[in-house]
N, C-alpha and C positions, 0 to 999 in steps of 0.2 A: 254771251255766257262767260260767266269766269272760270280762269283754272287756277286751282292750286300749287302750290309749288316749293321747296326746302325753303329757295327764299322771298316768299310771298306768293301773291297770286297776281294773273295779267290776266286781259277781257281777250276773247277771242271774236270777232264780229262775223257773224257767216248770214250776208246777204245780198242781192242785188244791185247793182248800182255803189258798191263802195269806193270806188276806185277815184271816184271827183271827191272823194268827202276825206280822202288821207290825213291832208292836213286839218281837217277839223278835228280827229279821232288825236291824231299824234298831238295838238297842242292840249285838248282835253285829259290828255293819260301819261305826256310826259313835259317837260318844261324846258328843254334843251332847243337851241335855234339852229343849228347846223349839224348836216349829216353827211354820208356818202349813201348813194343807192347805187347797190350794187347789181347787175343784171349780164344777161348773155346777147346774144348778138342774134337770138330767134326773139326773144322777148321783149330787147328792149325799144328796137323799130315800133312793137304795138303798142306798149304802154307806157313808157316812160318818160313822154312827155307830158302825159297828161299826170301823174304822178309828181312831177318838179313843178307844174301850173298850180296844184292843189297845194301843195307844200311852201310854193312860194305867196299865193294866195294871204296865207294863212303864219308868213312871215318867216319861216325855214328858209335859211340858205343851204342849197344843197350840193353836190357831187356827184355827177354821174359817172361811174366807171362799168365799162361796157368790156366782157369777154369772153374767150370764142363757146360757144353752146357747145356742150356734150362733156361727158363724165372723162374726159380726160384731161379737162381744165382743171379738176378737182384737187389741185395737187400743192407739197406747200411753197414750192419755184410761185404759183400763182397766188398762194397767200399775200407771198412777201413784195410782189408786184403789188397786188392792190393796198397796201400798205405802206407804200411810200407815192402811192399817187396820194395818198389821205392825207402824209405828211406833206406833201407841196402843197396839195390842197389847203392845209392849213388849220387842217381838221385837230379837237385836241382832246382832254378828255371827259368834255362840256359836250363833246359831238354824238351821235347814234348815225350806226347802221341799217339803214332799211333794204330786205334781201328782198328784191322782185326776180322771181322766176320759178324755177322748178325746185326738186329735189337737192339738184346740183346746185343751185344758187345758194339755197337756203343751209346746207352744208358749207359749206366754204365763207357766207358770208357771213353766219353766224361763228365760224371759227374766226375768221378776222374780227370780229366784235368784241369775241374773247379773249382776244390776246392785244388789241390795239391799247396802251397805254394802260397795260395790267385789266384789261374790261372797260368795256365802253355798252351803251344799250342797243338793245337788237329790236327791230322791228321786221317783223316774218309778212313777207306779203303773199304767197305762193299762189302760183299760175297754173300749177297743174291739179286734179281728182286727188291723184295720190301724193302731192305735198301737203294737201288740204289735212285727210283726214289719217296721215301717220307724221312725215318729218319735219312737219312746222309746228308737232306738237310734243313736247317731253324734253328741249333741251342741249339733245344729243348733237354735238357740232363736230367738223370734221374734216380731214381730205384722204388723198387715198397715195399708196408707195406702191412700187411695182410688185411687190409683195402680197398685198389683196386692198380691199375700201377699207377706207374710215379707221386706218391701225393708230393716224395720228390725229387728237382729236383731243375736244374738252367737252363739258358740262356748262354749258351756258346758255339758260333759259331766258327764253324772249322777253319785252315788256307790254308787244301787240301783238298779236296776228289777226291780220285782214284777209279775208276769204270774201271775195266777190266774184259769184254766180257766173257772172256776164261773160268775166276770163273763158269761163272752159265751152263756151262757145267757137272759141277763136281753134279749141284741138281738134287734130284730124283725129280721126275716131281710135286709130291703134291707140294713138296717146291716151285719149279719155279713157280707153276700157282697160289699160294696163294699171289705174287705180284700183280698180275694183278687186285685183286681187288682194291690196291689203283691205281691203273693204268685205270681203270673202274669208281672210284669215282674222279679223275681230269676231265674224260670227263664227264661223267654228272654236274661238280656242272661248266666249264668254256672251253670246248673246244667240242663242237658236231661232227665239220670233223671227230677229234681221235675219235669221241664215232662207228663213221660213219665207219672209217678204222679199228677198233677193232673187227664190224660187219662182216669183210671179212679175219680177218687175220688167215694168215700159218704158223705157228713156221718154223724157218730156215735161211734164209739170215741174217748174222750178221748186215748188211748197215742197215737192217729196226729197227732191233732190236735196232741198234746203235740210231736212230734217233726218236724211241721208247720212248729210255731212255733221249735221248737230251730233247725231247718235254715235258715229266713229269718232269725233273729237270724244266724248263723255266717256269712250271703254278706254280709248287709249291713255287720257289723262286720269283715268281711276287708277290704273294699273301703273302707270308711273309713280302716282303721289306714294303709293305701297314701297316705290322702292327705288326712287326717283334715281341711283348711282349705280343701280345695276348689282348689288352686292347680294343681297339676301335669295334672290332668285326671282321674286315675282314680277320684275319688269322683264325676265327672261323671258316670260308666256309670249313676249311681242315676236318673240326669233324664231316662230312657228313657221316652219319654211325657209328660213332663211340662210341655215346652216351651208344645204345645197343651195339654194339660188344664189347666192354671195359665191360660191363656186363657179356655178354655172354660165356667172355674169365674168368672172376674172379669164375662166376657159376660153370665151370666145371675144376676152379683148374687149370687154364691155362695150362691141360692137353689133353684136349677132344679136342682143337679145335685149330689150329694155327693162329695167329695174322688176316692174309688177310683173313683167314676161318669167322672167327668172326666176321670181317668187311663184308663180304659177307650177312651173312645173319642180320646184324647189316642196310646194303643198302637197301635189302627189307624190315625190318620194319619202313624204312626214308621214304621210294620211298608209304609206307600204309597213314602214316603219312601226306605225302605228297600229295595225292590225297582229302584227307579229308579235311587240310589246307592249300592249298597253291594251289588248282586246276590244279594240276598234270596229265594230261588226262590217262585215265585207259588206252588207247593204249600203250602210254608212259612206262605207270610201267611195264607192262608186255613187252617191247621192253630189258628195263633194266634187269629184271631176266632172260628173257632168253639170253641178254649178259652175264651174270655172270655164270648162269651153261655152257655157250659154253665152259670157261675156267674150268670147272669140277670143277667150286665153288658150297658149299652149298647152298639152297634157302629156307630150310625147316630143323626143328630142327627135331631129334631124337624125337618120341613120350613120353619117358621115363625122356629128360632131364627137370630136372624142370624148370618152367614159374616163380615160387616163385622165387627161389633164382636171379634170372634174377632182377626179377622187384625189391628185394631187394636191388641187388648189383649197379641198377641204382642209386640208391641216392648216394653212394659216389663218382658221378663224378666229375669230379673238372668243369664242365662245369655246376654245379648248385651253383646257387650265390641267397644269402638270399631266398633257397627254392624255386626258379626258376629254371628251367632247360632251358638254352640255347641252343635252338635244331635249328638245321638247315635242311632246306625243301629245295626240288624243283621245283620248278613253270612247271620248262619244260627242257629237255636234251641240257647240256649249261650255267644251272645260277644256281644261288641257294642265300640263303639269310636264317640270322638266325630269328625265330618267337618267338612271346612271347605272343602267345597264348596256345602252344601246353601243354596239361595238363598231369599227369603222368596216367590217364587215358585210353588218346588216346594211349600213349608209353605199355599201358599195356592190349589192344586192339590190338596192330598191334605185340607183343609178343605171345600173344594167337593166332595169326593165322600162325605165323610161324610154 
């Protein structure tokens, strides 16, 4: 499928068995012969030799830099690390980036893409549910300050992304199923059928999964292309939950809770939110939590973690402007729209009942 984009458009491949055929897709779609692939130290043991086989295959000289797995690598001490192994490497700005891993890889390696010699190309490989069908698509590059995620970041849209099936085979199940909450927040804020098919779904048949993932690349990249820089509001509708989980995830040292963990119980304090402002029928919210624990997501915080540091770590989200907080509600399963009434009151009200 291809996606759109400010400056052009890039194929996204979502299938089976892609992972030997890299280097046939990367010399098909770009024309560059050396790169660095970048990976963690959970991912890159599985697949990243078979990744430099295909790539060298196929006449890529490439770069492996391998580093340590978890979102506290994310940061720009580790940008500038893997930016001067590129430079020994020899890498220049005839080279591309290929990010294999998660969330966190595809963040960081995509920031390094965009700043190695003023831009260089990025190729999005992602290993996880949820790099699949949100952060390998729209752009958004990043690392994170002790301050909160992704404050330091750019705008630099891939030229690939390869999504092969076969990877998320390899995830213990928390991991798999903590996609699905951004998979759960595409269908509430703009597709009800998916929220409808979510309600009945069976892990198993790749074709569904396949078309799964087709479907959340397609809401995510519509609503990008609307507003690709974040400026007008509509690519805001993606921060449905995220306000609090971007919170929730800093409170506990982006240790306690994984990404779509955080976003889960980040949905039910939107979906609280959202009945108070936005007339969200109480059947509704509670139709949404109990999709989200179907997927053995969170709905309710630890008794013990703290509401403080929560409601603290909400002000430094980048989604408050002059002491505003851009919060995004849902009227009803399907839409969503950002408010500017919502007061850090209510945000600290619908904290307290998690």
């Amino acid at each position: 499928m291809e996606i759109r984009s400010g400056v052009g458009r890039y194929p996204a491949l979502v299938n089976a068995g892609l992972l030997d055929e890299v280097g046939t897709y990367v010399r098909k779609h770009l024309a560059h012969e050396t790169c660095a692939i970048v990976s963690d130290s959970n991912v890159a043991p599985l697949f990243a030799e078979r990744v430099k086989k295909s790539l060298a295959s196929a006449g890529v000289r490439q770069t492996l830099i391998t580093i340590p797995a978890g979102e506290q690598s994310k940061t720009l001490k580790q940008a500038t690390a893997i930016c001067d192994q590129m430079v020994a490497a020899g890498l220049d700005r005839q080279s591309f980036v290929v990010g294999l891993g998660g969330g966190m890889i595809g963040d960081i390696s995509g920031f390094v893409a965009a700043i190695y010699h003023r831009g260089i190309l990025h190729v999005q490989i992602p290993t996880t549910l949820l790099a699949m069908v949100d952060s390998s698509i729209g752009g958004k590059t990043g690392v994170d300050t002790r301050a909160g995620k992704n404050l330091i970041g750019v705008f630099h849209q891939p030229a690939l992304v390869i999504d092969d099936l076969n990877v998320l085979k390899t995830l213990p199940r928390r991991q798999f199923n903590q996609g699905f909450a951004e998979i759960i927040k595409h269908a509430v804020i703009a597709d009800p059928k998916m929220f409808r098919t979510l309600q009945s779904w069976k892990a198993g048949a790749a074709p569904a999964l396949q078309r799964l993932i087709k479907r959340n690349v397609q809401i995510k990249s519509s609503i990008v292309a609307k507003d690709e820089r974040d400026r007008t509001g509509q690519r805001a509708l993606l921060n449905f939950g995220h306000t609090v989980g971007h919170a929730i995830e800093r409170a506990g040292n982006y240790r306690k809770f994984l990404h779509g963990e955080a976003v889960s119980l980040g949905i039910v304090a939107a979906c609280a939110i959202s009945v108070k402002r936005a007339g969200l029928p109480a059947d509704q919210r509670a139709t949404i939590v109990d999709l989200l624990a179907r997927f053995r997501l969170p709905t309710r915080l630890p008794p013990k973690f703290s509401r403080k540091k929560i409601l603290e770590a909400v002000k430094f989200d980048k989604k408050f402007e002059s002491g505003q907080v851009r919060f995004v509600v849902t009227p009803h399963i399907g839409a969503a729209h950002v408010a500017d009434d919502v007061t850090l009151n209510d945000i600290r009200e619908a904290v307290e009942q998690l």
